[in-house]
Every structure is written in structure tokens, then in C-alpha cells.
N, C-alpha and C positions, 0 to 999 in steps of 0.2 A: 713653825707656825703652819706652814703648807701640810706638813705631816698631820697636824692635829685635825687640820678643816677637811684635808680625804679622809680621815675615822671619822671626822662624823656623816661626813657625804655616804660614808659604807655603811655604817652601822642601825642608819635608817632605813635602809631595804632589808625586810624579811627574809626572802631569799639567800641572797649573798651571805647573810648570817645566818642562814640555817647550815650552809656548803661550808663556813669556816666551822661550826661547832664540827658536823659530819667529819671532815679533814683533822681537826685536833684530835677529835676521839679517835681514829683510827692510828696517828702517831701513835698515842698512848695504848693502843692495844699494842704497836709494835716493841713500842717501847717494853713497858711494865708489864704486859701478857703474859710472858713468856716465865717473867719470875716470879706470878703466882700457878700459873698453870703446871707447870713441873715437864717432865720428859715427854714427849709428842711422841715417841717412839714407845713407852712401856706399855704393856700387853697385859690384857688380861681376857683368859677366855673364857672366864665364870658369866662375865658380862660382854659377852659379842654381841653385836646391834642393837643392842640394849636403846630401849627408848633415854628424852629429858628426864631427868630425873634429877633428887638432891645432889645425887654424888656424881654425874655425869650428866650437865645440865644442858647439856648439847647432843647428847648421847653417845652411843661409841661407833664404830666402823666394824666390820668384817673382823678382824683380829684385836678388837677391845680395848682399841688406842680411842683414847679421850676428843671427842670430837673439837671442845673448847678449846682444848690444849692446840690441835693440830690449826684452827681457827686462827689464834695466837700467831701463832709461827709462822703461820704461812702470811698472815698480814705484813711482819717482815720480809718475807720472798718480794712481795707485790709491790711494797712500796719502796724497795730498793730497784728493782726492775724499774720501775716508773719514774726513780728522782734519777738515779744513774745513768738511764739511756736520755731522759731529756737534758742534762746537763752534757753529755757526749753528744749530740747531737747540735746543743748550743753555742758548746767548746769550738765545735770542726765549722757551723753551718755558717754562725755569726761572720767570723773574719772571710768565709768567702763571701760572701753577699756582701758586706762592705768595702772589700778591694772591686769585685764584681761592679756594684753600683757607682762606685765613686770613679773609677779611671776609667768605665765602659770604654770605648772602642774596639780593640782586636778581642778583650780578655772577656768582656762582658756577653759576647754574642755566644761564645763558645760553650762558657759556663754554664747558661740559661738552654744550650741545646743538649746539654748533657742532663738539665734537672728535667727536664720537658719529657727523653725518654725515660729518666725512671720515675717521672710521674703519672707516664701509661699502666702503667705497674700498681694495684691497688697496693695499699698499706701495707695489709694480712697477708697476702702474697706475696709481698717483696721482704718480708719479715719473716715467714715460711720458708723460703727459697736460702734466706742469706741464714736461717737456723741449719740447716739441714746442713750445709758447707762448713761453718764454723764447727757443729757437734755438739749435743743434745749438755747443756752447763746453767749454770746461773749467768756465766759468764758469756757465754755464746748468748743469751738471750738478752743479756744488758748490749752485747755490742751489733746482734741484728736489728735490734727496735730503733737502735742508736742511729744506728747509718739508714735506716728507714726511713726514721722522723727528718733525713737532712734536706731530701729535696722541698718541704715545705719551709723546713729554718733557713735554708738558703733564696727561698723568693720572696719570701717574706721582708728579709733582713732587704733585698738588693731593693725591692718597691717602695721602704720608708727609707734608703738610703736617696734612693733619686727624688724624693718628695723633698727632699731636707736641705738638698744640697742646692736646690734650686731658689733657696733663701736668702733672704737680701742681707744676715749677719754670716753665712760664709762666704757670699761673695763679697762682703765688705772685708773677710780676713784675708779671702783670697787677696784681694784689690793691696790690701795692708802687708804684703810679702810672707804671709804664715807660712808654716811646711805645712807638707801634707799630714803627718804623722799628728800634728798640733791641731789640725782641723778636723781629723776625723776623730780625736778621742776629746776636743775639747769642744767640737760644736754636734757636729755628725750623730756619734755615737748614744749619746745622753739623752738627744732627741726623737733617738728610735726605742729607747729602752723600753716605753709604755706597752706598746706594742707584741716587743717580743717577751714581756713579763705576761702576759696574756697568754701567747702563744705556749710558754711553758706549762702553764696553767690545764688547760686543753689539751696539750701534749701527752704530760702525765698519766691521765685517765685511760687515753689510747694507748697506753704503753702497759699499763696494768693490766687491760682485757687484753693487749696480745702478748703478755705472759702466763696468763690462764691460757688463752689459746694453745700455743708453744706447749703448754705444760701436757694440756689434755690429747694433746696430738701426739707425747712422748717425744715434741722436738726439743723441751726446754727444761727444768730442774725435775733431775730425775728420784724415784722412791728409794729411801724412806723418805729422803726434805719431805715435808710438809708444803705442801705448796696448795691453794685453792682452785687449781685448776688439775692436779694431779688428784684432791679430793672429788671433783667430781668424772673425772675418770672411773675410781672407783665406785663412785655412788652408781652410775647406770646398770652396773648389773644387779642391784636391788631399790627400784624405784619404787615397788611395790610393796617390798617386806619393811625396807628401812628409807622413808622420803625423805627424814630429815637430814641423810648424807647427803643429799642432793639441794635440797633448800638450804641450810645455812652459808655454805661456800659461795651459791648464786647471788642470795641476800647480800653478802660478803663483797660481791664482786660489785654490783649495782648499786648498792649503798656508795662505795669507795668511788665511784665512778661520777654518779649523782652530785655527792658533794665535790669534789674539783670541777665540775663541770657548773654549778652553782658559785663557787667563787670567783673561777675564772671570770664569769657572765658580770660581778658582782665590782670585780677590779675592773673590766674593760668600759662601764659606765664611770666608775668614779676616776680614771686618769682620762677619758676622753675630755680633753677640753670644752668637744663642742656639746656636752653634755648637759651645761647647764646646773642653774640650782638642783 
């Protein structure tokens, strides 16, 4: 019943429903794209940068690969980047901020001095730096964005940990002899979840532009992948002849970004409690 009353608390805001249709549709490019679009890779150089058109309705690139095709595929790059580093990030950050917040004393000071200096460190730069060490991959970029996004999953987790724990139902289990292991996954954890479902939300988006990033910098999935950020690499040496290598990837990037950032906005109203009708 609870389920049904937050769909409809969502599905009244225009916004948040515009970010969920934006986010499905992009699934389904990554999804089904790829097996109408055909090979991202084949060539044709009858039609090199060929404008939109019927047969290439995205146009083509420099060596006569299908702009839609490559569009397709790289939407897979972006949202694998983006679900896989925030779920790595969620995996590692989670259980430290809940040990962090809940035992504080020696453990929690130490923690929080550690996330403190790598969050002098912007995002892009500490994802930059930890690409460049790891080695230019899909994989290197899933795990620099991953350990990037943790100084935030870990403050976050340890702030609604100490919010929670100050509650008069775990001190009542406390008071009731619980273990700790019983308190943190039966009161603790459940009670942060709203929060860090947001967080993920938010996350994501950041993790998709700093895989473009990565990409267009030659730190992150290297050519042929299809990637929309290794597309617009190539697109700047013909901004002039051919825009629309450069606009559809951007669009691509903004769009995808827009809608998680729209949903995110869209969940963080309807699990706020104090949010009201």
C-alpha cells in the first residue's frame, strides 16, 4: 500500500516524470539499439560525413560509420559506467559509513579524516588521476569513478547513520540486549536507505559525464568502442564541415544526464517524509 501512495505522490510531478520517461528511453537505446542499428564499426566511404539522412539518419563520421549506430552503443558504454561505478561505490562506501557512524569513537575520526582529504580533491580530478594509474579500459573507468564517488557515499551513509541511531527505537533495542549486527540491518540501515537511493540517482549522471570525460581525454574506453565521449573527440576536428558529430553525442550526453538528475530530484521529494501531501 505504501508502494502504491509514493506512485502516485511521483507520478503527479511533471518533472520527475519527464526524468523517468528520459532514463527508460535511454535503457532501451542501450538495450534494443544496438540490434536494430547493426555494426558501429562498418565503413563505408562512399558516404563519409555525410549529413541526416534516410539511410544515415544521424549521419556518418570521418570513415562512414553510422552516427545512430555508434549513438546506440555508446549509450551502453555510458550507462554501464554509470550503474557499475555507483553500485562499486555503494558496495565499498555503504558498510564503511555504517561501521564509521555507528561505533564512532577511535574508528570514526580516522575515517572521516581520510574522506575530508580526498574530498579536497574535485570529482574530475580525482577520477582523472586514479584513470591514468589504473589504464585507459572500460574497466579502469568503472573502477576510477567508482572509488571517486566513495568519499561522498561514505559521508553521507556515516551523517544518516548518526541521525538514526540517536532514535528512541534503537535505543529501545539497544536497552532490549539486540546485537549490534541485528541493529544495524534491522533498524539502522533500512532508515538510511531513502537517502542513499537518491544519492545513487545523482551519482549516476556524474559518472556518465566523467566517462565522456575519461573517454575524450583518451583516459577511458579506447577506439573503435563507440563511446560518446570518444565521439566527440573526433567530432572537433570538423565542427565546421560536419556539427552534427558533435551535437548528437553532446545532446546524448545532456539528455542522459538531465533525466537522472530529474528523477533523482523527483524520488528525494516523494521518500522525504517531511515532504508532505
Amino acid at each position: 500500500m505504501i508502494d502504491v501512495r509514493l506512485w502516485r505522490r511521483f507520478r503527479r510531478r511533471p518533472m520527475p516524470m519527464a526524468g523517468l520517461v528520459l532514463v527508460a528511453a535511454f535503457v532501451l537505446l542501450a538495450l534494443l539499439g544496438p540490434l536494430v542499428t547493426g555494426d558501429p564499426a562498418a565503413q563505408d566511404y562512399l558516404a563519409t560525413l555525410a549529413p541526416p539522412s534516410g539511410a544515415h539518419p544521424m549521419g556518418t563520421d570521418d570513415l562512414g560509420r553510422d552516427a545512430f549506430a555508434r549513438i546506440a552503443h555508446g549509450a551502453q558504454v555510458s550507462l554501464q559506467a554509470g550503474v557499475l561505478s555507483t553500485l562499486l561505490a555503494m558496495a565499498v562506501g555503504i558498510p564503511i559509513g555504517l561501521v564509521a557512524g555507528f561505533y564512532r569513537r577511535w574508528l570514526d575520526p580516522i575515517v572521516m579524516r581520510l574522506v575530508d582529504v580526498t574530498l579536497a580533491f574535485p570529482f574530475l580530478v580525482f577520477a582523472v588521476g586514479l584513470a591514468a594509474i589504473i589504464g585507459p579500459s572500460l574497466k579502469g573507468v568503472v573502477l576510477a569513478l567508482g572509488f571517486a564517488q566513495l568519499p561522498a557515499v561514505i559521508r553521507i551513509t556515516r551523517g544518516e547513520v548518526l541521525a538514526v541511531r540517536e532514535m528512541d527505537y534503537v535505543a529501545a533495542a539497544i536497552a532490549d540486549g539486540s546485537g549490534d549486527g541485528h541493529i544495524i540491518f534491522r533498524y539502522v540501515l533500512p532508515n538510511c536507505a531513502s537517502p542513499l537511493i537518491v544519492q545513487a540517482t545523482v551519482a549516476i549522471p556524474a559518472a556518465i559525464i566523467g566517462e565522456s570525460t575519461l573517454s575524450f581525454l583518451g583516459l577511458g574506453v579506447q577506439p573503435p568502442t563507440p563511446s560518446w565521449g570518444v565521439m566527440l573527440t573526433t567530432a572537433q576536428q570538423y565542427l565546421s564541415d560536419a556539427p552534427w558529430l558533435a551535437i548528437w553525442p553532446g545532446l546524448m550526453i545532456a539528455l542522459a544526464t538531465l533525466g537522472f538528475n530529474l528523477l533523482g530530484d523527483g524520488l528525494r521529494d516523494v521518500l522525504d517524509p517531511r515532504s508532505g501531501r
